[in-house]
C-alpha positions in Angstrom: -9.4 13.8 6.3 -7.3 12.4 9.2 -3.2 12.9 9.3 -1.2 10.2 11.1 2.4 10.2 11.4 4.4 7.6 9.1 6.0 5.5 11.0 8.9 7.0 13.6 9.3 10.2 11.4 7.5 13.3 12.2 6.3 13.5 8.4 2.1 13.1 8.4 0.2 11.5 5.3 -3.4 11.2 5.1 -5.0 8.2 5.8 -6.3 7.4 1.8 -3.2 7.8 0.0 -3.9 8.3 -4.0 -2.3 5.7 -5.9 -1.4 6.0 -9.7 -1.0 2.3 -11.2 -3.8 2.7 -13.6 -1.8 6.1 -15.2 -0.2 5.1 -18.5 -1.9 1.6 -19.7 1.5 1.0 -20.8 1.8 -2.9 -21.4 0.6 -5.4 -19.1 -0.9 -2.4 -17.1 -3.1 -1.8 -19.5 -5.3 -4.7 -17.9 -5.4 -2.6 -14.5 -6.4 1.5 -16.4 -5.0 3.6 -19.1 -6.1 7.1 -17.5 -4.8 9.5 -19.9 -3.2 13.0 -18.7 -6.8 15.1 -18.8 -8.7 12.5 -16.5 -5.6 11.9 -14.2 -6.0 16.0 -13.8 -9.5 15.5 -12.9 -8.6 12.3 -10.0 -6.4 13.9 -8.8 -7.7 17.5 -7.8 -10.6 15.6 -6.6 -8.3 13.4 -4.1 -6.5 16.9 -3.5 -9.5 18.7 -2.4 -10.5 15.8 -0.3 -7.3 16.2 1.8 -5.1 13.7 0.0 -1.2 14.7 0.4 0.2 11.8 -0.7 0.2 9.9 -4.4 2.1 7.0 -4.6 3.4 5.5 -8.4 6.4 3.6 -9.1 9.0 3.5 -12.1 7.8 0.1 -13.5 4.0 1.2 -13.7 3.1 1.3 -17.8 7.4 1.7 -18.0 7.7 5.1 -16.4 4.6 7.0 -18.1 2.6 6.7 -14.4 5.7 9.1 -13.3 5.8 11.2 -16.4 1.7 11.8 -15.9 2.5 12.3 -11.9 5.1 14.4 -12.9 3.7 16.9 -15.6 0.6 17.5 -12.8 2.6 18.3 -9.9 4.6 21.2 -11.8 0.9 22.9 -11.8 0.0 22.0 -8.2 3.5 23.2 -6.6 2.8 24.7 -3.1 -0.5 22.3 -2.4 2.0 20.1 0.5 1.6 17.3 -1.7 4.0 14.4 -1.4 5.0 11.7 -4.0 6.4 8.6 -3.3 7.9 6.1 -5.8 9.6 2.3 -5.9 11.8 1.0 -7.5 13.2 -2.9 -7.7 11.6 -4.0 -11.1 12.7 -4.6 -15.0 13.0 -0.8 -16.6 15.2 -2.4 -19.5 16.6 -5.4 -20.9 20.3 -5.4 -19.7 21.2 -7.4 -16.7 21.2 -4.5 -14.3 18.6 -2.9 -14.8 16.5 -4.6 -12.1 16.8 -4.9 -8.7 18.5 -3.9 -5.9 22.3 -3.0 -6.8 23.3 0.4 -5.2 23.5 0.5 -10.0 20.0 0.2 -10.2 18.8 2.3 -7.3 20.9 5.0 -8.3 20.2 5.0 -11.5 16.3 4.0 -11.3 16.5 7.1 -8.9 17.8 9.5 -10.9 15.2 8.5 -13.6 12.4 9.1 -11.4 13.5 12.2 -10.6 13.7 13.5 -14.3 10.1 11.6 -15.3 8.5 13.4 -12.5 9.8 16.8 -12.7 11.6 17.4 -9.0 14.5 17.5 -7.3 13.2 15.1 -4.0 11.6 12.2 -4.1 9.2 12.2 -0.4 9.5 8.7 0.1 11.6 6.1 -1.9 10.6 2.5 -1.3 12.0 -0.7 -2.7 9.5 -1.9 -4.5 10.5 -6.1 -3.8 12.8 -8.1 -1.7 16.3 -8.8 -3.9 17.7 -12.1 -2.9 20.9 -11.8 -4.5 22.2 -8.2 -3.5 23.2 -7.9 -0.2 21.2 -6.2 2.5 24.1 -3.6 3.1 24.5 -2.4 -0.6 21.0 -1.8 -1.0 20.7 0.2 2.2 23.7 2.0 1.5 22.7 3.0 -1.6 18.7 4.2 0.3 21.4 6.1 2.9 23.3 7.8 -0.1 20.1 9.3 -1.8 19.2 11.0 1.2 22.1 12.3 2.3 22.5 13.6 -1.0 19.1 15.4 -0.7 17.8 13.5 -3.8 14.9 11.5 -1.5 13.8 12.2 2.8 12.8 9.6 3.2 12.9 5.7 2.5 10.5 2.8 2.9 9.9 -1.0 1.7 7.1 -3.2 0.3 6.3 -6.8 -0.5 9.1 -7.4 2.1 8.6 -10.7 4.7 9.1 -10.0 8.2 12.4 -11.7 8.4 13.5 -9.1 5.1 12.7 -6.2 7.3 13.9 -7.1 10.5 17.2 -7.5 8.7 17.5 -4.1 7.1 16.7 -3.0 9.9 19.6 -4.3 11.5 21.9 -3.2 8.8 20.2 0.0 9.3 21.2 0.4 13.0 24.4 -1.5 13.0 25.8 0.6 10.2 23.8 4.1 10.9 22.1 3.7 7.5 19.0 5.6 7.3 16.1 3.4 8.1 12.7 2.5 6.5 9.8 4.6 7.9 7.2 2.4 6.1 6.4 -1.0 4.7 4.0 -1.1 1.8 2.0 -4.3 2.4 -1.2 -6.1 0.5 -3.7 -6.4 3.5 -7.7 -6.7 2.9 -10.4 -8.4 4.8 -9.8 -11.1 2.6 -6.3 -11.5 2.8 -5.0 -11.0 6.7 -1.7 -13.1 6.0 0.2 -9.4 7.0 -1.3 -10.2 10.9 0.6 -13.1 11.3 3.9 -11.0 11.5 4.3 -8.3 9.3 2.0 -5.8 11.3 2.9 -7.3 14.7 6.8 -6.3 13.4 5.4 -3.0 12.4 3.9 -2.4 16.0 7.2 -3.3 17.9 9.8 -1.3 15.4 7.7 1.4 14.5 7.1 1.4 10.6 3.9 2.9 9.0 1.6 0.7 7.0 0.6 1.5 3.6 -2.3 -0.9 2.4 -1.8 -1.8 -1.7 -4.9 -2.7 -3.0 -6.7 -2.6 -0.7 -9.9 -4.0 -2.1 -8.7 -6.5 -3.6 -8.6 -5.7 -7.3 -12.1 -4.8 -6.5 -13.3 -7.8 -5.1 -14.8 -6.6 -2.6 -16.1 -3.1 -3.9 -19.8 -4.7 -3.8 -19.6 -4.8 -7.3 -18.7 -8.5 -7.6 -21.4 -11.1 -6.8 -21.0 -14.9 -6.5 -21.1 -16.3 -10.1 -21.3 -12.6 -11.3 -18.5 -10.1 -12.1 -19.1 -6.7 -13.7 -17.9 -6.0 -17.6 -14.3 -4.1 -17.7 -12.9 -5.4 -14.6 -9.1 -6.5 -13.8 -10.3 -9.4 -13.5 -11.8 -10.1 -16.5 -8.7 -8.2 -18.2 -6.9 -11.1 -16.9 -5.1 -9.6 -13.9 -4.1 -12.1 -11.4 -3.0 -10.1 -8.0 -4.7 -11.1 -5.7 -4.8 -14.8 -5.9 -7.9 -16.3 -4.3 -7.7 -19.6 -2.4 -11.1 -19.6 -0.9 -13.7 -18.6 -2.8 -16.5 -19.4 -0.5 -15.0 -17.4 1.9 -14.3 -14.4 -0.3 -18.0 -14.5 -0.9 -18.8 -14.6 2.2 -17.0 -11.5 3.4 -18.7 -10.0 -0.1 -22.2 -10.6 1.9 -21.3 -9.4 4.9 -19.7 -6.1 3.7 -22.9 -5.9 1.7 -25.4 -6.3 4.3 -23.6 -3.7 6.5 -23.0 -1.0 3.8 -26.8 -1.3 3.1 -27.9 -0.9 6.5 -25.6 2.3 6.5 -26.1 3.8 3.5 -22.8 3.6 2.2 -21.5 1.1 -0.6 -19.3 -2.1 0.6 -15.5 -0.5 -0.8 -16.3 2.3 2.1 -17.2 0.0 4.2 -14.0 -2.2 3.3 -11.4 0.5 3.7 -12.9 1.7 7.1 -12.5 -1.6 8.5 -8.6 -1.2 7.4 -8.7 2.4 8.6 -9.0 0.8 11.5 -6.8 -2.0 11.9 -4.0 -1.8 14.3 -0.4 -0.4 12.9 -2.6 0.9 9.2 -1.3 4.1 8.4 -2.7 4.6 5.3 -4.7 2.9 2.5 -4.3 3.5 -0.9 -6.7 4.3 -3.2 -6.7 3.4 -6.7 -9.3 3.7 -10.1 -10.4 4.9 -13.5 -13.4 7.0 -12.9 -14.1 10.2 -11.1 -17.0 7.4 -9.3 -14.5 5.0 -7.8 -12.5 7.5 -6.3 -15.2 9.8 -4.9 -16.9 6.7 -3.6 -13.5 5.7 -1.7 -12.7 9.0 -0.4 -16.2 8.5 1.4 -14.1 5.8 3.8 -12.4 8.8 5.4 -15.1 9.2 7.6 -17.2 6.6 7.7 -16.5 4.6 11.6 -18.1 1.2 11.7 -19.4 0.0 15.2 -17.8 -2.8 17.3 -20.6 -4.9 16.1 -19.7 -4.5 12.5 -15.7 -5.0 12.8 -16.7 -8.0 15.1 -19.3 -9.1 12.1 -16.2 -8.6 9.7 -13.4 -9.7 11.9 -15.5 -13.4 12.5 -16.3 -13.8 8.6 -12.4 -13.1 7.6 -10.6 -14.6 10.6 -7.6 -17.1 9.5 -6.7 -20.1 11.3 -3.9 -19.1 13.8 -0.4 -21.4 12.3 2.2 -22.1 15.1 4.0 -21.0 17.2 1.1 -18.7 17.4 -1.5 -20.6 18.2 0.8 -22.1 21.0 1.6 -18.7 22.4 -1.9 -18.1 22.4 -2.8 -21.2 25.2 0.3 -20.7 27.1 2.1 -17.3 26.6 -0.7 -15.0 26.8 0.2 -13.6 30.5 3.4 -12.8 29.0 2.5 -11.4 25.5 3.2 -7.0 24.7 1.0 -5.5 22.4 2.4 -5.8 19.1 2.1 -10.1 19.8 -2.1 -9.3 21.1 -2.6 -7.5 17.6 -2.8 -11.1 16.0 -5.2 -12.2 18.3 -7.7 -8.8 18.3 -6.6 -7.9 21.6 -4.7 -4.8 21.1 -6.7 -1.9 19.9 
């Protein structure tokens, strides 16, 4: 397992995070898993042993139970360097405040966290969605707060648009609030939209990338055929993340990740997450699941490195359509473009 550094800080994660949204099957998550306590033992000593030191979960997944399970495991597995990471943002009642960002709800979904999973720190507290109606300097006075107060070290942000980020971030200097480490972003071979500018905004200010589903919803696991979907999947459930605009191109990555993880030996998810191990700015991709399989198949990305030939293969079949300004900068700005600009255009490694 590969360590990289998250971000500015000098904290390291490995490079397949375990994530925790099908703990609980509380509610509408019980469409994504319902992994008890017993089998969430068995995931996650299997992504410990592997090298995993992170586990990501959130308040809002199955209404706090994904916590509680997190919780009750790491009291047994004290001392193993593992660190948790939580969000918060999203309904965890039915009063008015008890969702999003108001320093109310951050302190108080904090201190909830903190009792469902058993600790006094949270490792890395993210905002979980952008809050249109609180302003950028409560929210990030109330992030500043909980780590000065030794309740979290450290604090990121995810499903945030570039403009979102850039502007915390200048709350963050102006007013020497702590600032994020990390964005937690949906990136996969079939959706790239992050390239346009959240990684490039990554690359210039120094934020880690975590990778939220990362196949998908299991799309493209292999598993998933044109016209042909295997029983007990999300998708069937009736999950709707991710939404699919092209489906002729979604099945056409599908082939190609196929056709490669044959020729290697490997299934198409390793194959997948390799290519996202990969990607410039990715810090981490997280890993999610139900069985004992899925996971030990994904930890197999780890160390599986793809040729140039394949990530050109994959890079050509999945390639977006470049929106202005950027396809202007491309004709006329490119003597004048710094790396974090070239990482749209694949010519920053």
């Amino acid at each position: 397992m590969e360590y990289r550094l998250l971000g500015r800080s000098g904290l390291k994660v490995s490079t397949l995070t375990m994530g925790t949204m099908t703990f609980g099957g509380k509610g509408a998550f019980a469409k994504v898993g319902a992994v008890g306590l017993t089998d969430a033992a068995r995931l996650v000593d299997l992504c410990i042993d592997a090298g995993v030191n992170l586990i990501d979960t959130a308040d809002v997944y199955s209404d706090g139970l994904s916590e509680e399970i997190v919780g009750d495991l790491m009291q047994e597995r004290k001392g193993k360097g593992v660190l948790i990471a939580t969000k918060v943002r999203f309904p965890m009642g039915a009063g008015p405040n008890d969702r999003g960002l108001s320093r109310h709800h951050i302190i108080a979904g904090c201190e909830a966290s903190l009792r469902r999973l058993k600790t006094e720190t949270i490792d890395l507290y993210q905002v979980h969605q952008w809050d249109g109606l609180t302003p950028v300097e409560e929210f990030m006075e109330a992030l500043d707060s909980l780590v000065r107060a030794g309740k979290v070290r450290y604090v990121g942000c995810s499903n945030f648009s570039a403009w979102h980020v850039m502007k915390a971030l200048g709350v963050a200097a102006t007013e020497h609030r702590q600032r994020f480490v990390s964005q937690q972003i949906h990136y996969t071979l079939e959706a790239r939209e992050a390239e346009y500018e959240l990684v490039p905004l990554s690359l210039d200010q120094g934020l880690g990338i975590l990778v939220w589903s990362p196949l998908a919803g299991g799309l493209l696991s292999g598993k998933h055929r044109r016209n042909a979907a295997p029983e007990g999947t999300r998708q069937l459930a009736g999950w709707t993340e991710p939404p699919i605009r092209d489906e002729n191109r979604l099945w056409a990555i599908v082939d190609a990740l196929v056709e490669i993880a044959d020729a290697r030996g490997v299934s198409a998810a390793q194959v997948a997450l390799a290519w996202l191990l990969g990607r410039p700015g990715v810090t981490s991709v997280v890993i999610g699941g139900r069985t004992e399989a899925q996971f030990t198949d994904n930890l197999g990305a780890a160390d599986l490195r793809l040729s140039a030939d394949d990530r050109k293969r994959l890079d050509e079949v999945s390639a977006l359509p470049l929106l202005y300004p950027y396809w202007h900068q491309l004709q006329t700005a490119r003597d004048r473009l710094g790396p974090a600009d070239l990482s749209l255009f694949g010519l920053a490694s």
